[in-house]
SEVEXKOL-449924 format. One record per residue (C-alpha): residue in one letter; x, y, z. Coordinates in steps of 0.25 Angstrom, whole numbers, padded with zeros to 4 digits, always signed. Layout:
<recs>
aXYZ...
</recs>
This chain:
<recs>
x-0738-0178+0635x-0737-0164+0630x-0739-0159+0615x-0727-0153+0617x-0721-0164+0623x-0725-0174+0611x-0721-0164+0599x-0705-0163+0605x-0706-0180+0605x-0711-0179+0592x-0702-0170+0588x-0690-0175+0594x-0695-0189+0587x-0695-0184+0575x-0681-0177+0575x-0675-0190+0581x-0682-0199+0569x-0675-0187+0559x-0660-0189+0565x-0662-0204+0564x-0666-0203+0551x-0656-0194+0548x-0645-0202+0554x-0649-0215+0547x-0649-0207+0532x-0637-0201+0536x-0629-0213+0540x-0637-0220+0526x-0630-0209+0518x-0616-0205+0524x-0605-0208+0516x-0597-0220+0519x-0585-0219+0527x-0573-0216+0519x-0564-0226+0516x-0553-0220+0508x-0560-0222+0493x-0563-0207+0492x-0553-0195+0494x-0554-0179+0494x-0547-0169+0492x-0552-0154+0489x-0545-0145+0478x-0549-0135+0467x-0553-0137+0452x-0540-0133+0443x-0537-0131+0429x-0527-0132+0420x-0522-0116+0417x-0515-0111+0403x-0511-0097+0401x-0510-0090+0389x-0498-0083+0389x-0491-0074+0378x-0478-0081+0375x-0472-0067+0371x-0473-0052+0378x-0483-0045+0372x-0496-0037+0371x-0508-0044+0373x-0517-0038+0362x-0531-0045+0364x-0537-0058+0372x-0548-0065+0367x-0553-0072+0377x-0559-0070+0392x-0559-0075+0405x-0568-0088+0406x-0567-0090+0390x-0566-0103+0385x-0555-0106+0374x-0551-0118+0365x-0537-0124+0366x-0529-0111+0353x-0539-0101+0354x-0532-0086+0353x-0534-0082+0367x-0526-0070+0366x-0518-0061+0357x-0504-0055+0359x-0499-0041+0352x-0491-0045+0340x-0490-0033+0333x-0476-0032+0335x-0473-0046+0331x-0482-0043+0317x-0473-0034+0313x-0459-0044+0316x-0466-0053+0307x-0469-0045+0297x-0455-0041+0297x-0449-0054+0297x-0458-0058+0286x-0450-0048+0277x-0437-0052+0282x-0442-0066+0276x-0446-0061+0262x-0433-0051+0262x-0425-0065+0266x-0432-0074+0254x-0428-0061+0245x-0414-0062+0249x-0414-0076+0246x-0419-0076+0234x-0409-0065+0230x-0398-0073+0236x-0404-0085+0226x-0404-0077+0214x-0389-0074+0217x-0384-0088+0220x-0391-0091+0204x-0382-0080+0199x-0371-0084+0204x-0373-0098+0199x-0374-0092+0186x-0362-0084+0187x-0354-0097+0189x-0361-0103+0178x-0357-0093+0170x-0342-0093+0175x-0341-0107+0173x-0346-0106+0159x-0336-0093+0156x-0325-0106+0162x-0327-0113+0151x-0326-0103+0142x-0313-0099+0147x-0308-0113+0147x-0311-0114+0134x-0306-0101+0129x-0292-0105+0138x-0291-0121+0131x-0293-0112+0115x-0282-0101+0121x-0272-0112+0126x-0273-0120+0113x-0273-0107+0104x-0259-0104+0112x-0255-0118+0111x-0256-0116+0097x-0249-0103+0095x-0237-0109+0104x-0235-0119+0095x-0237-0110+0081x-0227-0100+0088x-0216-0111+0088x-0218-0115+0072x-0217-0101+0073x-0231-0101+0066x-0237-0089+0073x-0232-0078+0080x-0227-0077+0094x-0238-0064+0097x-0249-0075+0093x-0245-0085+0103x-0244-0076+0114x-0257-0071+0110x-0263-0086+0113x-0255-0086+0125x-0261-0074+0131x-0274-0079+0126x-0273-0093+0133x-0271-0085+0146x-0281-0077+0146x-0291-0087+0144x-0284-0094+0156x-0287-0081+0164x-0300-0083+0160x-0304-0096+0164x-0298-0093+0176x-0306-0079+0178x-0318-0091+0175x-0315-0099+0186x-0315-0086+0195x-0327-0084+0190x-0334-0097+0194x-0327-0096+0208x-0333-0083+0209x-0348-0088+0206x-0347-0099+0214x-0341-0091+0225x-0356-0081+0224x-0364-0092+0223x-0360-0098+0235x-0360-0084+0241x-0375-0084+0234x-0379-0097+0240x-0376-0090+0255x-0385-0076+0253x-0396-0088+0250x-0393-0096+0263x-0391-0083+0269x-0406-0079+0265x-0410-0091+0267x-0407-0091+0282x-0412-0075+0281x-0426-0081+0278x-0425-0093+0288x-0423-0081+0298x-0434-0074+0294x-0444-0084+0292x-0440-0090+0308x-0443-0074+0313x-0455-0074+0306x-0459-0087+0309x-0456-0084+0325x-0463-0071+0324x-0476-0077+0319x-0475-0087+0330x-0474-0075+0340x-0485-0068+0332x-0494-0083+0335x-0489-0082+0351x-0495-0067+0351x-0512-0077+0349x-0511-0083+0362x-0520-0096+0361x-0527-0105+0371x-0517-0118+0372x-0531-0126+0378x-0543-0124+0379x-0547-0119+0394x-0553-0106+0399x-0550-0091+0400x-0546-0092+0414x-0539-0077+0418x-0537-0066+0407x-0521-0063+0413x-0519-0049+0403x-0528-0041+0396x-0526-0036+0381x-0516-0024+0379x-0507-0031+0390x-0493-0035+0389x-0488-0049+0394x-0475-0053+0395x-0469-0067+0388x-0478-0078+0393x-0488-0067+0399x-0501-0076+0402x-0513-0069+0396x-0525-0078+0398x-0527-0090+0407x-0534-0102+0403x-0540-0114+0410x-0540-0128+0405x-0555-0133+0408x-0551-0144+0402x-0539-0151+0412x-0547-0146+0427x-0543-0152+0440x-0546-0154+0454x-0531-0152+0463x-0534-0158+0475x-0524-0164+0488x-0525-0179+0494x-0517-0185+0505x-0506-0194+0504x-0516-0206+0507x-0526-0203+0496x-0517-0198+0486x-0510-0210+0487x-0521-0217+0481x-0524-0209+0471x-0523-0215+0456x-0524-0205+0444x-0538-0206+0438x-0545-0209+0451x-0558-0203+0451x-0560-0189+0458x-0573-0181+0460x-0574-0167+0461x-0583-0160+0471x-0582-0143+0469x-0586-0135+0480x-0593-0125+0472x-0604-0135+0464x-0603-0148+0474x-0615-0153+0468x-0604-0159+0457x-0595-0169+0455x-0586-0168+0447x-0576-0181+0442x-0562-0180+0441x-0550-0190+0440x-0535-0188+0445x-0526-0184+0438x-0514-0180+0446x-0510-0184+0459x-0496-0177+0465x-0484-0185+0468x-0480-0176+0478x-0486-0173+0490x-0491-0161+0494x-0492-0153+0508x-0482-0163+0515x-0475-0158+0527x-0461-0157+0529x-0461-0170+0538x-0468-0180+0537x-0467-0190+0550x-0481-0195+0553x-0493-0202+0545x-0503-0187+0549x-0493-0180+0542x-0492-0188+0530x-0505-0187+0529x-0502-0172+0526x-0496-0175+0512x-0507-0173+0501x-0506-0175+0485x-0510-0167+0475x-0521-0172+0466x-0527-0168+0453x-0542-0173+0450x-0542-0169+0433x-0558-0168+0428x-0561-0173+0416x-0559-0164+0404x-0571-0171+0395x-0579-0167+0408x-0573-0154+0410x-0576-0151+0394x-0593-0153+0400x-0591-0141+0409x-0581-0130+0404x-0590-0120+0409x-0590-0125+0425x-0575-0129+0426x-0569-0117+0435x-0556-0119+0444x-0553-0116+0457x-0565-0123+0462x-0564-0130+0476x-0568-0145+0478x-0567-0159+0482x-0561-0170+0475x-0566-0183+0480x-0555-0194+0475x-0559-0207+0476x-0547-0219+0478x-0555-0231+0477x-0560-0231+0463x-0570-0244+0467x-0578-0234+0476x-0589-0227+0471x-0592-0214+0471x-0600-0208+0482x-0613-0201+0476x-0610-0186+0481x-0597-0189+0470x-0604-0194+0459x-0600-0184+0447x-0610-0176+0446x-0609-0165+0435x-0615-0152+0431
</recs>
């Protein structure tokens, strides 16, 4: 035989013993034939997004913070101008003082008035009195007069006198009415005051809660996704001015037909597999399966067709795990998410968790 001859043989020896033995690893190591435990569906990582909008029109007159920035849950992301609502509070806060000063006037009042009736009351008395000496003292002089013991011009002085001090007392009585009359009229400038500063006080008080609306703050804590406006621009009422992302409540939105999504229990066990870093595995759990189907078509008459319908599912990671990592959580990255149904299977080894 040739040398030529021998080295093909030998070669082609060779090559076969390599297929075989790469046909036996391969059929040691394939993955077992799918049996229905284990479902995938591909989606994108998602966020929960919060914007930071300005409730009232306005200026925009600095933002602290940038894109990518972290912020904690009441941190002053931004600052609206208020220069204008400054000066409404400063002016409401005078109308408060000015209101107390009336008040206060109107009280001063209501305490003199009541001691004008005190007064007028006491000058009653006095009348009465001087009306019960003048009626006796023309009693008196009535009955002289008929003895013929005085003279006629001394009882009709009595007589004038007893009247007067009836006029009196009845001037007295006016007098009261009259007091009593302005001190109720008294007692209504303080209500009316009163309700002045209750006025005052509920402007100033909505003007300082404008003036706290103009610090926009974080309501969680997230990160600095999009800066929407720049300083020196005006937003209208509910203008968004920074957009934040919640690293904290992150999911995976991913579709499963009918079959499978029937099977699906909240909490099932998910893994994450992302296109970008597939050397990771990343666990997850679901948290939201749609009640609705999605993608059906108009009619639905054969078994292919229902096939078609899919359901929404959300697989939420883990916020304590999340809290580890801030730094590599990004949306919008593509993957897998590999569901498993039979909770008694094991996971296979390429979806083991495996972390940065």
């Amino acid at each position: 035989m040739k040398p030529d001859t021998r080295t093909w043989l030998v070669r082609g020896t060779l090559l076969a013993a390599a297929l075989i033995a790469a046909l036996l690893a391969w059929q040691q190591l394939r993955p077992a034939a799918d049996d229905g435990s284990f479902v995938t569906g591909n989606g994108r990582i998602e966020a929960v997004e919060v914007d930071v909008a300005a409730k009232l029109a306005g200026r925009v007159a600095e933002i602290l913070v940038n894109e990518g920035d972290f912020v904690k849950a009441g941190q002053v992301i931004a600052r609206m101008d208020t220069r204008a609502i400054d000066a409404q509070l400063a002016q409401a806060r005078a109308q408060v003082a000015n209101a107390k000063s009336a008040k206060q006037t109107a009280l001063a009042m209501v305490a003199q008035r009541k001691a004008d009736a005190a007064m007028a009351e006491a000058l009653l008395v006095q009348r009465k009195s001087e009306l019960d000496v003048a009626r006796k003292t023309e009693a008196r002089s009535r009955a002289l007069l008929a003895d013929r013991a005085t003279s006629a011009q001394q009882a009709d002085e009595d007589a004038a006198r007893a009247r007067n001090a009836g006029a009196s007392v009845s001037v007295a009585q006016a007098q009261i009415a009259a007091a009593k009359a302005a001190i109720g009229a008294a007692e209504a400038q303080v209500a009316q005051a009163q309700a002045g500063i209750d006025a005052a006080v509920a402007v100033v008080e909505r003007l300082a809660t404008e003036l706290e609306d103009g610090v926009l703050r974080a309501p969680r804590s997230g990160r600095v996704q999009y800066r929407v406006v720049q300083p020196g621009e005006v937003v209208g009422s509910g203008g968004k001015v920074v957009s934040l992302v919640d690293i904290s409540d992150v999911y995976m939105s991913f579709f499963l037909p009918e079959m499978a999504a029937g099977r699906v229990a909240l909490g099932s066990e998910v893994r994450i597999v992302l296109d970008a870093a597939r050397q990771f595995v990343i666990p997850a759990q679901v948290s939201y399966v749609a009640s609705v189907a999605q993608f059906t078509p108009k009619t639905v008459e054969t078994r292919s067709e229902r096939q078609k319908m899919v359901f929404r599912v959300k697989a939420r990671i883990a916020p304590e795990l999340l809290q580890k990592y801030p730094e590599q959580v990004k949306t919008g990255l593509p993957g897998m998410a590999h569901l498993r149904l039979d909770a008694a299977r094991p996971w296979p080894d390429e979806l083991q968790v495996r972390l940065p």
